[in-house]
PDB file with one MODEL, atoms N, CA, C and O in Angstrom:
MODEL        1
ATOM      1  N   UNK A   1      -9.537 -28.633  -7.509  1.00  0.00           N
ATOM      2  CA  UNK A   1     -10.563 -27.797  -6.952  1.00  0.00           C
ATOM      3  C   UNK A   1     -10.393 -26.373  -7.485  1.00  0.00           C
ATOM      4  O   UNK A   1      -9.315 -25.797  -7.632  1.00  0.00           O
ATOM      5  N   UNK A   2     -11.538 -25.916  -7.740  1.00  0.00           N
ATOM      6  CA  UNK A   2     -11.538 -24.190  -8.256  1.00  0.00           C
ATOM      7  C   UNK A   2     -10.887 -23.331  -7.049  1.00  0.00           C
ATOM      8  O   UNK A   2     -10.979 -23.640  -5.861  1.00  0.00           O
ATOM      9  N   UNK A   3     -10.234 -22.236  -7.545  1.00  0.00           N
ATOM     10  CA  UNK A   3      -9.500 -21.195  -6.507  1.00  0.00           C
ATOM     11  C   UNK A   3     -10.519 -20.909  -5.956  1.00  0.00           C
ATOM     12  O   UNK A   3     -10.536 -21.194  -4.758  1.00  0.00           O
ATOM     13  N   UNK A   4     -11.685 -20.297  -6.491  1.00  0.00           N
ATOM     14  CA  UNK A   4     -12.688 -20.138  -5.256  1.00  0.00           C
ATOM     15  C   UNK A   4     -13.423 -20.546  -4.216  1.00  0.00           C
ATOM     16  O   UNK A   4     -13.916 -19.940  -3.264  1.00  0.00           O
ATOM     17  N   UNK A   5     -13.420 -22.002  -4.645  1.00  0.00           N
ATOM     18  CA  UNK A   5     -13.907 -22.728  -3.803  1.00  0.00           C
ATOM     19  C   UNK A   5     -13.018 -23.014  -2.849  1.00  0.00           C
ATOM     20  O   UNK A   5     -13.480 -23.336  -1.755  1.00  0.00           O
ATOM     21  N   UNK A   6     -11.322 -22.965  -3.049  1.00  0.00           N
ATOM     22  CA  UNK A   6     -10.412 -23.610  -2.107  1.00  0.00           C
ATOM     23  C   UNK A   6     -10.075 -22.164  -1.423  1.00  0.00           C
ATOM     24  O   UNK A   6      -9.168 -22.283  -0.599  1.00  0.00           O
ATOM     25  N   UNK A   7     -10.542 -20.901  -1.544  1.00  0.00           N
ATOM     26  CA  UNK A   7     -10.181 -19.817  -0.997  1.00  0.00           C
ATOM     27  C   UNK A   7     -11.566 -19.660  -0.048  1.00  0.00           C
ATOM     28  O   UNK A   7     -11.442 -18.761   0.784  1.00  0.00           O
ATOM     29  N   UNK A   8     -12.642 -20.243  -0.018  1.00  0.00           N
ATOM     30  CA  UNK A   8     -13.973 -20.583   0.900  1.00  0.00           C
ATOM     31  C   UNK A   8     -13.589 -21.487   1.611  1.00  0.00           C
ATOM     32  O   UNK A   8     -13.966 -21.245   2.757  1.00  0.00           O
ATOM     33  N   UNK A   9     -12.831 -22.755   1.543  1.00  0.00           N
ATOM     34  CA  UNK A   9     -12.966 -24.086   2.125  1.00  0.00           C
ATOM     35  C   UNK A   9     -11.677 -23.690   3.493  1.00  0.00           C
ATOM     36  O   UNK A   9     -11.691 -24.004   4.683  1.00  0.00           O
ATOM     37  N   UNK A  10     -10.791 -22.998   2.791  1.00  0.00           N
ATOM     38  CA  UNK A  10      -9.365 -22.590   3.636  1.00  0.00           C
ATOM     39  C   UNK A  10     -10.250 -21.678   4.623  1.00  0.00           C
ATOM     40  O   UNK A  10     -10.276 -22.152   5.759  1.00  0.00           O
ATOM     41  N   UNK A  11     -10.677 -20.984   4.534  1.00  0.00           N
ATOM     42  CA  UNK A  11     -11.105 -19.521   5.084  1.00  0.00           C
ATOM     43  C   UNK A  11     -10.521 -18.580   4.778  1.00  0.00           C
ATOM     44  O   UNK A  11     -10.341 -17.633   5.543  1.00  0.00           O
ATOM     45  N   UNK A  12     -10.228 -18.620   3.953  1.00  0.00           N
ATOM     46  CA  UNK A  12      -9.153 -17.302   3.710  1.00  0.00           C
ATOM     47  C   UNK A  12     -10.472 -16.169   3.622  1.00  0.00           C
ATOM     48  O   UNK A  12     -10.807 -15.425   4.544  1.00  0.00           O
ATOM     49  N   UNK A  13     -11.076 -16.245   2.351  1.00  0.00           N
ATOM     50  CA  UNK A  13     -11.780 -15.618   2.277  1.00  0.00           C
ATOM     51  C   UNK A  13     -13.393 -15.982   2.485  1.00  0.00           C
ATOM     52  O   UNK A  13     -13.755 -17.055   2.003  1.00  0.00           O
ATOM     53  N   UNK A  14     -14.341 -15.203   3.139  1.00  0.00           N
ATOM     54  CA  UNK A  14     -15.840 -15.992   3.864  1.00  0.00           C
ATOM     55  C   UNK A  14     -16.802 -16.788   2.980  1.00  0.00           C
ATOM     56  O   UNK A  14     -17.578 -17.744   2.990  1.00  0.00           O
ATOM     57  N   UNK A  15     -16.333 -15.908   2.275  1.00  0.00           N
ATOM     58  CA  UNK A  15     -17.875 -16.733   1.381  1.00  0.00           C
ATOM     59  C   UNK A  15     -17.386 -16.715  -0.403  1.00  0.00           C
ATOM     60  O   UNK A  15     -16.535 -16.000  -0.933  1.00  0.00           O
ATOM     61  N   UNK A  16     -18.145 -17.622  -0.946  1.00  0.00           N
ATOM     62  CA  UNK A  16     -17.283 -17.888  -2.475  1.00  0.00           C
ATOM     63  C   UNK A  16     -17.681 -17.406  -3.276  1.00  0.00           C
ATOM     64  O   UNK A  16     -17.152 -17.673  -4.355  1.00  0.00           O
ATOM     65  N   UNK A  17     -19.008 -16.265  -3.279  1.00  0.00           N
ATOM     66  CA  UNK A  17     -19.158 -15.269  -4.064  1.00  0.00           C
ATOM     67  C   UNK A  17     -18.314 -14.420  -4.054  1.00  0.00           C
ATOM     68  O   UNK A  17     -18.146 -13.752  -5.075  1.00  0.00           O
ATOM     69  N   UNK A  18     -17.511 -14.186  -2.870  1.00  0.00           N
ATOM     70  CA  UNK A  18     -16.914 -13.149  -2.477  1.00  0.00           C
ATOM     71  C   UNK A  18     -15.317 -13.163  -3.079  1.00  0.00           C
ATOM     72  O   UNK A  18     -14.772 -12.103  -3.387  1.00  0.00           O
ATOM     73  N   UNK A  19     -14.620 -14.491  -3.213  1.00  0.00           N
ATOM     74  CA  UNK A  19     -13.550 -15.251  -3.387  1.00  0.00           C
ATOM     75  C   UNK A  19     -14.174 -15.054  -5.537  1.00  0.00           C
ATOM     76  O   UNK A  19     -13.476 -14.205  -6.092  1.00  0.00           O
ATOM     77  N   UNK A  20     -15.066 -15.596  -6.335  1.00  0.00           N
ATOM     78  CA  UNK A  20     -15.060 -14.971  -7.588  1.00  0.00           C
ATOM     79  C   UNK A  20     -15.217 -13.748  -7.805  1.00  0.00           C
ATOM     80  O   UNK A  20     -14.509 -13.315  -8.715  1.00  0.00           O
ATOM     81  N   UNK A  21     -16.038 -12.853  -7.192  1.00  0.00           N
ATOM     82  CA  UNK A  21     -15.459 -11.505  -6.914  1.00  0.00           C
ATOM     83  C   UNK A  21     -14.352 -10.848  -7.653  1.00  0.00           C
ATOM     84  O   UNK A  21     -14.103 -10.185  -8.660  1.00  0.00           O
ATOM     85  N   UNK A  22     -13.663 -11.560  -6.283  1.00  0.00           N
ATOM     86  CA  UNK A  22     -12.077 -11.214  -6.464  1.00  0.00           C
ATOM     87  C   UNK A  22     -11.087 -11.258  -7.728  1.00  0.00           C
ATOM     88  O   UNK A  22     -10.366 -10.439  -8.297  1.00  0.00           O
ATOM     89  N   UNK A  23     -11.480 -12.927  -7.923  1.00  0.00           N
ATOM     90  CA  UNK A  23     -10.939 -13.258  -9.074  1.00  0.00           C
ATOM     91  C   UNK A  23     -11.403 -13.005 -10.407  1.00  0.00           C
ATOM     92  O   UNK A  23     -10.929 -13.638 -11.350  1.00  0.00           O
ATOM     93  N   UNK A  24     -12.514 -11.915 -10.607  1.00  0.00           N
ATOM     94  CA  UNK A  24     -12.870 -11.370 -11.502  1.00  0.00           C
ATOM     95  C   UNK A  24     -12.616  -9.850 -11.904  1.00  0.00           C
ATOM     96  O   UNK A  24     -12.793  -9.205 -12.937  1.00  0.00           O
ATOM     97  N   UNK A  25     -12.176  -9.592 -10.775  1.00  0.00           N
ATOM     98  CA  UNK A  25     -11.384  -8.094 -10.423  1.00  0.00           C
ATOM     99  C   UNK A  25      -9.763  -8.327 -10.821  1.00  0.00           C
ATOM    100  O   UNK A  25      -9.008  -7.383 -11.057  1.00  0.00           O
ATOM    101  N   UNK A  26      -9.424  -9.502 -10.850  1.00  0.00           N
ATOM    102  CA  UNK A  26      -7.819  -9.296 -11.080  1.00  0.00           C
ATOM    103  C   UNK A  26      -7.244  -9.146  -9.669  1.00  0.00           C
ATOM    104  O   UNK A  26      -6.218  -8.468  -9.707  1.00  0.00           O
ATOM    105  N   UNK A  27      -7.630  -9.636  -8.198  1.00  0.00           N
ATOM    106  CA  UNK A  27      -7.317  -9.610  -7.178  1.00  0.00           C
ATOM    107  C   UNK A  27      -6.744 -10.551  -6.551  1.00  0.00           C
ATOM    108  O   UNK A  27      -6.196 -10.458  -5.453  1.00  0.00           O
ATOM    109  N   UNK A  28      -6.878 -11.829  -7.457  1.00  0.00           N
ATOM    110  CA  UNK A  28      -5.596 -12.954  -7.105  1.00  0.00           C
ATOM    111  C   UNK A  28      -5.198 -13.484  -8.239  1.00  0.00           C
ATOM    112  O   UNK A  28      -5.881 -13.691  -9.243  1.00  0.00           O
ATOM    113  N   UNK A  29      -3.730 -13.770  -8.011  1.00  0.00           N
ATOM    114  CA  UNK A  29      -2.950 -14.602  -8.954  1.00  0.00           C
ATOM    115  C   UNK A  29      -2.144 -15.459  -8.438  1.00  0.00           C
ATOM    116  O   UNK A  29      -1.433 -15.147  -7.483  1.00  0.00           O
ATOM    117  N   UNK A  30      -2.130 -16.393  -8.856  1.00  0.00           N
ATOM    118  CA  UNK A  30      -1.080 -17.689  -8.621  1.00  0.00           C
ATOM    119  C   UNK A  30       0.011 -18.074  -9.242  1.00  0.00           C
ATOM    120  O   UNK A  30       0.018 -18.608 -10.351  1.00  0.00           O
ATOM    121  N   UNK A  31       1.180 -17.775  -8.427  1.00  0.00           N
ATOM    122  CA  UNK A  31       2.443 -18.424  -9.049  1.00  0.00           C
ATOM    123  C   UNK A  31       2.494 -16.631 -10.135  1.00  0.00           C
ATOM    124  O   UNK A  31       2.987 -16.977 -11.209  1.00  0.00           O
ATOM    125  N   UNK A  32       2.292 -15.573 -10.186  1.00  0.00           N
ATOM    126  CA  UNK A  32       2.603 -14.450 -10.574  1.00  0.00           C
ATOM    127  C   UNK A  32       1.686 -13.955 -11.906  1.00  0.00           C
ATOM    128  O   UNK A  32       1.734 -12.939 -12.599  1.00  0.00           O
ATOM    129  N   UNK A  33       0.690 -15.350 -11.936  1.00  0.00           N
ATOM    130  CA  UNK A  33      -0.300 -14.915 -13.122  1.00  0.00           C
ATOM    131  C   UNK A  33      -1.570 -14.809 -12.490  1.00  0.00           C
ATOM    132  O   UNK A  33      -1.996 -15.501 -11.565  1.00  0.00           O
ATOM    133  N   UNK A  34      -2.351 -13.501 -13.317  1.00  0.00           N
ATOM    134  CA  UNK A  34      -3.689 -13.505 -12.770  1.00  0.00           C
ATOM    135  C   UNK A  34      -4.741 -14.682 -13.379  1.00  0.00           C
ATOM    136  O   UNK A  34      -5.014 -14.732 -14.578  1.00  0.00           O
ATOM    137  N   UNK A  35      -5.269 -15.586 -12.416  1.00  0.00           N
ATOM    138  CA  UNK A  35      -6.190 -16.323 -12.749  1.00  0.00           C
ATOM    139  C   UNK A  35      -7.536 -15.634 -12.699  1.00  0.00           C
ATOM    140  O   UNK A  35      -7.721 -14.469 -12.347  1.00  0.00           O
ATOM    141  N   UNK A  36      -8.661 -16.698 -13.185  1.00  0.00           N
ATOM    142  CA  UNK A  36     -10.195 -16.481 -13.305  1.00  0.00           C
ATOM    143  C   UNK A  36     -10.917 -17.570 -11.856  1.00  0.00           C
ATOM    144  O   UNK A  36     -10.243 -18.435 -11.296  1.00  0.00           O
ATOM    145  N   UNK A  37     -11.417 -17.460 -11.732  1.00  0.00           N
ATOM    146  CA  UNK A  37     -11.897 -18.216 -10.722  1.00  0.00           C
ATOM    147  C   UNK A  37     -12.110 -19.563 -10.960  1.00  0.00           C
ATOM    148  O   UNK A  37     -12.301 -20.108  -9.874  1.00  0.00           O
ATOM    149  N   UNK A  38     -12.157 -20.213 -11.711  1.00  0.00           N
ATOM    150  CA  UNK A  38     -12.014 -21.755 -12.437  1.00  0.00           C
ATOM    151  C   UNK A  38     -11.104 -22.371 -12.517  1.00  0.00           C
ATOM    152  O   UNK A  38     -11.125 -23.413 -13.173  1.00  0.00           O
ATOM    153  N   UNK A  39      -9.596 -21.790 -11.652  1.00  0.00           N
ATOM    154  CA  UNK A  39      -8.408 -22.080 -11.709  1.00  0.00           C
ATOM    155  C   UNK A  39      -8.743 -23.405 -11.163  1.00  0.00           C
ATOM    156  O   UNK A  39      -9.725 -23.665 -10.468  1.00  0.00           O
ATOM    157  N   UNK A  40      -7.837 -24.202 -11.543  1.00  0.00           N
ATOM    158  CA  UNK A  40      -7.295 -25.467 -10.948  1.00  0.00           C
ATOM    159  C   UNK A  40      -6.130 -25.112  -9.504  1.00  0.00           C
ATOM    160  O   UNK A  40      -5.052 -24.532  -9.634  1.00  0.00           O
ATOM    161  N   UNK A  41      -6.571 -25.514  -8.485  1.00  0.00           N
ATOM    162  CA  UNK A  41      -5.324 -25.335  -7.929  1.00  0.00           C
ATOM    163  C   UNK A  41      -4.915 -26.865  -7.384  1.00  0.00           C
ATOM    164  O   UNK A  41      -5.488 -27.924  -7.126  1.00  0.00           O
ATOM    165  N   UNK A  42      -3.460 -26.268  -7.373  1.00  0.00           N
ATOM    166  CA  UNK A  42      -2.911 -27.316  -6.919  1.00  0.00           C
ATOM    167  C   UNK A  42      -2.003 -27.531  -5.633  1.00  0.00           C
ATOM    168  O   UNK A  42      -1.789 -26.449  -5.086  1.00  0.00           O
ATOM    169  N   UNK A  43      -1.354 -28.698  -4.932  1.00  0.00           N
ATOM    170  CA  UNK A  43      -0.402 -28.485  -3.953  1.00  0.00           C
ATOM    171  C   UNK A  43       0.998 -27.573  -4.735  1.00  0.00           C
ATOM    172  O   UNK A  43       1.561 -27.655  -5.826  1.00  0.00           O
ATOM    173  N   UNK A  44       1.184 -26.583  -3.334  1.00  0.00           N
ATOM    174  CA  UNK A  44       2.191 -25.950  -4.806  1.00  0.00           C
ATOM    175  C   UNK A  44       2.098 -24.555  -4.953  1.00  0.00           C
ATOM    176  O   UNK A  44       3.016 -23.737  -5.007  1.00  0.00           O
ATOM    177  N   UNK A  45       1.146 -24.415  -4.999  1.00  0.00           N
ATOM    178  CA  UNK A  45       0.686 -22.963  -5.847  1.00  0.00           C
ATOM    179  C   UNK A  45       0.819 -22.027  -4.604  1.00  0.00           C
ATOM    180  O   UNK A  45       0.298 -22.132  -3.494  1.00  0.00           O
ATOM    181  N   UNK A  46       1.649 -21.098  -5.097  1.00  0.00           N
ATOM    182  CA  UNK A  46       1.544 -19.732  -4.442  1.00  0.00           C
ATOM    183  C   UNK A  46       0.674 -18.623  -4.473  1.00  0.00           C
ATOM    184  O   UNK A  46       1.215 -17.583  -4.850  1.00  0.00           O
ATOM    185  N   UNK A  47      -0.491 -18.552  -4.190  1.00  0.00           N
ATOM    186  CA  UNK A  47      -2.088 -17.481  -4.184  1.00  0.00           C
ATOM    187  C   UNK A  47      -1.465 -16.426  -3.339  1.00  0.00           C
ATOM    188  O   UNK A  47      -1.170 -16.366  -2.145  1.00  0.00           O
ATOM    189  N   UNK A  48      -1.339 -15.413  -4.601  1.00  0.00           N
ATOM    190  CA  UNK A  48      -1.123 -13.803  -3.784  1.00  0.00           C
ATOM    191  C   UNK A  48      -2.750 -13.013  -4.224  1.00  0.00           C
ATOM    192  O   UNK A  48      -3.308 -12.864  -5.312  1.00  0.00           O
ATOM    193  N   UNK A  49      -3.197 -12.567  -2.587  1.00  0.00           N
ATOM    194  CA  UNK A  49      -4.435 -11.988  -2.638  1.00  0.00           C
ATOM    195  C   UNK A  49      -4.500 -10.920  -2.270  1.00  0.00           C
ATOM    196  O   UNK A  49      -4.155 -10.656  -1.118  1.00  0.00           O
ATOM    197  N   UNK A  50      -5.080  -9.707  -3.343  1.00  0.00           N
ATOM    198  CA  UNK A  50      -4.578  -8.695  -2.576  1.00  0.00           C
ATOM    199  C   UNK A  50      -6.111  -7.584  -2.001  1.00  0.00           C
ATOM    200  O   UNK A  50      -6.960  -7.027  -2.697  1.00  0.00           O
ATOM    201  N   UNK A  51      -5.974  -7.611  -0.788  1.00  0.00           N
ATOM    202  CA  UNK A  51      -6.837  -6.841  -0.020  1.00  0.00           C
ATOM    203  C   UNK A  51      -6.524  -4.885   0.448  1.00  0.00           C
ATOM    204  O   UNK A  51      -5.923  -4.369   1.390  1.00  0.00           O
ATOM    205  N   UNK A  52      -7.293  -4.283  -0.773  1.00  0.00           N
ATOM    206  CA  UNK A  52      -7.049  -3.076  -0.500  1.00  0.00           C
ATOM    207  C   UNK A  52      -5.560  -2.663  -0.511  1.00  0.00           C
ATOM    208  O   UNK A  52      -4.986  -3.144  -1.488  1.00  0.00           O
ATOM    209  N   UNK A  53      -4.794  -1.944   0.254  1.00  0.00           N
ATOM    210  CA  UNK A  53      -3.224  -1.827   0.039  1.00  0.00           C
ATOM    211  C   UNK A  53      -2.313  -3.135   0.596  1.00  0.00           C
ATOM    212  O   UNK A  53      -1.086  -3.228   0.549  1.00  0.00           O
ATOM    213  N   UNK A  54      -3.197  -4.039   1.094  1.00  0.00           N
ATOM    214  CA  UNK A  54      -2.462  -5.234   1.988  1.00  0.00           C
ATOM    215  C   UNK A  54      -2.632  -6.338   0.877  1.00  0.00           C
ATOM    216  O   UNK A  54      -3.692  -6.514   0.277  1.00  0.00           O
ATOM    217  N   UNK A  55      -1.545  -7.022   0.675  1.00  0.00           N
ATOM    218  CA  UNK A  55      -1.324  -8.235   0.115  1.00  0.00           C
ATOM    219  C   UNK A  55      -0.898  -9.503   0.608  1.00  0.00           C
ATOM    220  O   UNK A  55       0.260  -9.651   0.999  1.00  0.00           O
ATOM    221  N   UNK A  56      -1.723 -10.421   0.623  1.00  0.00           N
ATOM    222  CA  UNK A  56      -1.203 -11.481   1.495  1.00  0.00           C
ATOM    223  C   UNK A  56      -0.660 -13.242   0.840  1.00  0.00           C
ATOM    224  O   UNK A  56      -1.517 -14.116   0.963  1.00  0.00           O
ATOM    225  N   UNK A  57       0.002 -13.444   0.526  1.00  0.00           N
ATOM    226  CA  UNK A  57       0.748 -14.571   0.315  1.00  0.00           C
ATOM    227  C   UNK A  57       0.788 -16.332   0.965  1.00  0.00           C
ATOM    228  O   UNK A  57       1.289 -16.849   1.964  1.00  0.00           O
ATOM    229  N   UNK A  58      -0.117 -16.904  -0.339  1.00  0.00           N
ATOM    230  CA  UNK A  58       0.128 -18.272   1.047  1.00  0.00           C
ATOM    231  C   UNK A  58       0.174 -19.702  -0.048  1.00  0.00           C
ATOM    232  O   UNK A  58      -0.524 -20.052  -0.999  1.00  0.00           O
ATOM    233  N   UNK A  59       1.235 -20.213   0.565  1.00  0.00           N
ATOM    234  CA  UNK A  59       1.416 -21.530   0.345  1.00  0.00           C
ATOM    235  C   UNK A  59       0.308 -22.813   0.104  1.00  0.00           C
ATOM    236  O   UNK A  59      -0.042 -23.460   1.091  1.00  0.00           O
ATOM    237  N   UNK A  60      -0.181 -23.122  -1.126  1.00  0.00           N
ATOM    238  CA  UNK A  60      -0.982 -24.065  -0.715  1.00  0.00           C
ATOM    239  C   UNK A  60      -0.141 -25.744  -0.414  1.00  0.00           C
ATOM    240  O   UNK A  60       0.639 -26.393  -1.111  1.00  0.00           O
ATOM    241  N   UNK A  61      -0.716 -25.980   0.867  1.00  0.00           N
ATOM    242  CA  UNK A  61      -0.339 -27.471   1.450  1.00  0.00           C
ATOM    243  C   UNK A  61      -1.238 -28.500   0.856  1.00  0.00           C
ATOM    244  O   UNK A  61      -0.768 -29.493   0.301  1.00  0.00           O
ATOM    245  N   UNK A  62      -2.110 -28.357   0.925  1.00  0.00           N
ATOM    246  CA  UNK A  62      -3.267 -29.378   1.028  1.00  0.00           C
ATOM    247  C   UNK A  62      -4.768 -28.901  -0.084  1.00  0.00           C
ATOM    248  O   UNK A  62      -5.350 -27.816  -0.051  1.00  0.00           O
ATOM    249  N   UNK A  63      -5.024 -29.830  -0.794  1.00  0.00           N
ATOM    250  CA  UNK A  63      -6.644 -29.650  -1.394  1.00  0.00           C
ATOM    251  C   UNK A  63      -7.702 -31.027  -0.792  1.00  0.00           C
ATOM    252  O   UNK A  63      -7.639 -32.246  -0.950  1.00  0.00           O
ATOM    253  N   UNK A  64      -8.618 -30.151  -0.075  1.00  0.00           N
ATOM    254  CA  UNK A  64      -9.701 -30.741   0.558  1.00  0.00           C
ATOM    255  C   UNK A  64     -10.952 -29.853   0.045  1.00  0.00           C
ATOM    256  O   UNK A  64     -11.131 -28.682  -0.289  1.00  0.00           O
ATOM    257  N   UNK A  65     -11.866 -31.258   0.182  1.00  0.00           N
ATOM    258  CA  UNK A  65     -13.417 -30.731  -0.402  1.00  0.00           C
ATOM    259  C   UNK A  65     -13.774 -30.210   1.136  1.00  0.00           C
ATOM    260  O   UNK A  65     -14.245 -29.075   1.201  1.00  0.00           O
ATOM    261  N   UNK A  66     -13.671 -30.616   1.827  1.00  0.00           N
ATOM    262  CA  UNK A  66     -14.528 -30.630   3.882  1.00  0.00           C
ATOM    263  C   UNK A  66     -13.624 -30.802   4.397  1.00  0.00           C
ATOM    264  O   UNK A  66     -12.878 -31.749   4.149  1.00  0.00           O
ATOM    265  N   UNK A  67     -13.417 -29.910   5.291  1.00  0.00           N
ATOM    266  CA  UNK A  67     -12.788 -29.445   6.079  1.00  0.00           C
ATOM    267  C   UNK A  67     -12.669 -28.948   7.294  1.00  0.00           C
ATOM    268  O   UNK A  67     -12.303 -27.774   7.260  1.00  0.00           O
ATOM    269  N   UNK A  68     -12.888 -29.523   8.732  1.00  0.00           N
ATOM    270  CA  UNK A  68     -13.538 -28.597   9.854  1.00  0.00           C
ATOM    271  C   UNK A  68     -12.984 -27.132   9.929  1.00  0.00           C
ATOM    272  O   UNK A  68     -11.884 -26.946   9.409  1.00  0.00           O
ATOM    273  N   UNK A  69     -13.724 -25.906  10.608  1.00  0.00           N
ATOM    274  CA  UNK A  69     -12.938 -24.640  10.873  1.00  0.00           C
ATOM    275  C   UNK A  69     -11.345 -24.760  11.449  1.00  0.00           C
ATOM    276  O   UNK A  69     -10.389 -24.077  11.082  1.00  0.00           O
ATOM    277  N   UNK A  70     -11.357 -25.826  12.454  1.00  0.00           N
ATOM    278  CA  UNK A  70     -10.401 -25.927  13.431  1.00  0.00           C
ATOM    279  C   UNK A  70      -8.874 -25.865  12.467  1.00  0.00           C
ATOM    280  O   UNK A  70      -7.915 -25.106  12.607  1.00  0.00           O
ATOM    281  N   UNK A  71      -9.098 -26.986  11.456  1.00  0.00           N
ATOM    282  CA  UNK A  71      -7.829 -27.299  10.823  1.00  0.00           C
ATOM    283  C   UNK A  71      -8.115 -26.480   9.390  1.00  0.00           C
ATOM    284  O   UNK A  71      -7.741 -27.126   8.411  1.00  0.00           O
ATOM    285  N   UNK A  72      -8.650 -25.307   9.116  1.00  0.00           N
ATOM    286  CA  UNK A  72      -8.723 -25.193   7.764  1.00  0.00           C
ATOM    287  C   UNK A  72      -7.169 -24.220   7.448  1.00  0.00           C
ATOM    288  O   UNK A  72      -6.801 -24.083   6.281  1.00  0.00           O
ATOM    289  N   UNK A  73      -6.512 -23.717   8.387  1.00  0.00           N
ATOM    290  CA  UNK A  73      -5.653 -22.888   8.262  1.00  0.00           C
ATOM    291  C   UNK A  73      -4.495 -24.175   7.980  1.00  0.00           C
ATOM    292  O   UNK A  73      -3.490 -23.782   7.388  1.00  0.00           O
ATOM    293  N   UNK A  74      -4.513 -25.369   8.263  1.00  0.00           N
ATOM    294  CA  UNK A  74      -3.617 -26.551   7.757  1.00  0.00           C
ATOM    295  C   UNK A  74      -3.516 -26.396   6.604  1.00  0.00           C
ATOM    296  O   UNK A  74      -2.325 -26.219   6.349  1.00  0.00           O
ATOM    297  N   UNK A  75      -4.537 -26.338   5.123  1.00  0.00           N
ATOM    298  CA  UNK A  75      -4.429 -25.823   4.265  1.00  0.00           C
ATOM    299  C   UNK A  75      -3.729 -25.257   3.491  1.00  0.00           C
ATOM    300  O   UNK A  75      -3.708 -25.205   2.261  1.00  0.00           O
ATOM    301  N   UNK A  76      -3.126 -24.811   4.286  1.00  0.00           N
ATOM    302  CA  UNK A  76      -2.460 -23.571   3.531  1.00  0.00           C
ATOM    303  C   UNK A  76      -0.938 -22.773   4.569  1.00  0.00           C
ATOM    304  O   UNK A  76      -0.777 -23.060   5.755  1.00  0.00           O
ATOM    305  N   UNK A  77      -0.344 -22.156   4.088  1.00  0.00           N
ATOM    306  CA  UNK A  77       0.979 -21.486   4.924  1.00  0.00           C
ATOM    307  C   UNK A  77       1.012 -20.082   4.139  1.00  0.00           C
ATOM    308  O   UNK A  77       0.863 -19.864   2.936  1.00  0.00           O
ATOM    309  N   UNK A  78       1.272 -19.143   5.276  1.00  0.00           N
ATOM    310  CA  UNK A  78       1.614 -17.956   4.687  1.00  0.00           C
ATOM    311  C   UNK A  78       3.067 -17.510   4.235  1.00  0.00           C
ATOM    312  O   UNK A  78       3.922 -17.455   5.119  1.00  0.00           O
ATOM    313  N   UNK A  79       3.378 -17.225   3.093  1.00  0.00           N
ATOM    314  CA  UNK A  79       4.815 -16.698   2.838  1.00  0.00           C
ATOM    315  C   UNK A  79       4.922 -15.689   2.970  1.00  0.00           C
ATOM    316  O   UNK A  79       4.071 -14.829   2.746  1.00  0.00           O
ATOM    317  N   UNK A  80       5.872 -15.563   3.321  1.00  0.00           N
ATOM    318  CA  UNK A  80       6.517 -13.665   3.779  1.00  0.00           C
ATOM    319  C   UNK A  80       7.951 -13.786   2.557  1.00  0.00           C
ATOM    320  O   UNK A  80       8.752 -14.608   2.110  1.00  0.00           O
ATOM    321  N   UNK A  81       7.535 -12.236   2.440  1.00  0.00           N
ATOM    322  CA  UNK A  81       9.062 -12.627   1.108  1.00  0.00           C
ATOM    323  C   UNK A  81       9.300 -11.009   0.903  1.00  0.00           C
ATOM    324  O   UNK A  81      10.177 -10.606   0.139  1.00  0.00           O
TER     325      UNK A  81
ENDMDL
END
């Protein structure tokens, strides 16, 4: 699944214009490289996103196309480091 789409499906970020955006700005990278929004992601991958001076870090668990709101934070784990 594309980073943007799995950064919409998680909730991380609202909407997936908003999520290529990002990744066209150089505002996320995975595993310490900046990707394009066409990334492949995988179980595995560490997505550091960075919002204004705040940067946030998260584990991907799981790739799902549908997903209810309830469990979309299953998805994914935040690392602190």
């Amino acid at each position: 699944m594309r980073i943007d789409k799995f950064l919409k499906v998680s909730r991380i970020i609202k909407r997936r214009t908003v999520a290529n955006e990002a990744c066209d700005a150089s505002h996320v990278s995975v595993n310490g490289r900046p990707v394009k929004a066409s990334y492949d992601v995988k179980e595995g991958d560490i997505i550091s996103i960075t919002f204004g001076e705040k940067t946030l870090k998260v584990r991907v668990l799981d790739v799902r196309d549908v997903i209810r709101k309830n469990d979309a934070s299953s998805l994914y784990e935040v690392v602190t480091e």
